[in-house]
C-alpha positions in Angstrom: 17.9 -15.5 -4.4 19.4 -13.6 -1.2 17.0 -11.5 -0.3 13.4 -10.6 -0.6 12.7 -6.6 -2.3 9.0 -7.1 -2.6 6.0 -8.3 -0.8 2.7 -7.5 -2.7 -0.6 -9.1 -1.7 -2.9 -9.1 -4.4 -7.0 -9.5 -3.1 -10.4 -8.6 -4.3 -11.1 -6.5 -1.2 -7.6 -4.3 -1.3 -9.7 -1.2 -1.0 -10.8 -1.7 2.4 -8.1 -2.6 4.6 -8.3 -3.3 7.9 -6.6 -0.7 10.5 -3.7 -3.3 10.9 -3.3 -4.0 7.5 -3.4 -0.4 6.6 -0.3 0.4 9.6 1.8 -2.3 8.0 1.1 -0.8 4.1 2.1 2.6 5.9 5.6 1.3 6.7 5.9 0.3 3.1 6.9 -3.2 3.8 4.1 -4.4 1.5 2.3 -3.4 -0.9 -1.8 -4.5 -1.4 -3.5 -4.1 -4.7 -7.1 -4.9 -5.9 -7.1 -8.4 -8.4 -9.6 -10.9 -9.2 -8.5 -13.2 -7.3 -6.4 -13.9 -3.3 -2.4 -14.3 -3.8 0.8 -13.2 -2.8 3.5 -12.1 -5.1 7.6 -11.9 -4.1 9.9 -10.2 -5.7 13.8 -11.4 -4.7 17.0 -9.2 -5.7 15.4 -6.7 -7.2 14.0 -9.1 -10.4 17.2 -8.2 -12.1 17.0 -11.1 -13.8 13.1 -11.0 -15.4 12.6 -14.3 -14.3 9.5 -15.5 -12.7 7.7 -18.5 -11.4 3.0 -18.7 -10.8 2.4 -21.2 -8.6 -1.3 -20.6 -9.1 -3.5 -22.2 -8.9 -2.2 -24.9 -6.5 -0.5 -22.3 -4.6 -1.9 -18.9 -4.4 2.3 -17.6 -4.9 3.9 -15.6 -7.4 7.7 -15.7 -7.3 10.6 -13.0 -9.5 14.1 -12.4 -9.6 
């Protein structure tokens, strides 16, 4: 893994972010989209490879590459 191609935070409240929030989305950094539950996922390399790794629910992290 050399270098991180995606940021998404996934949250039951994604459709009302906060000004902030909603300035950082604009820059399309990260991405926010509505799930059932709070968690962040991380995409490396552009997930060439298909792999991926949940650390839920001890972690609220989901890693690919």
């Amino acid at each position: 893994m050399r270098e991180i191609t995606r940021v998404e935070l996934v949250s039951p409240a994604a459709n009302n972010p906060s000004p902030e929030l909603q300035a950082v989305i604009d820059t399309n950094q990260l991405k926010l989209r509505i799930g059932t539950e709070y968690f962040v996922e991380l995409g490396f390399d552009g997930e060439v490879q298909g792999q991926q790794v949940d650390f839920r629910p001890g972690l609220p992290l989901i890693i690919s590459w």
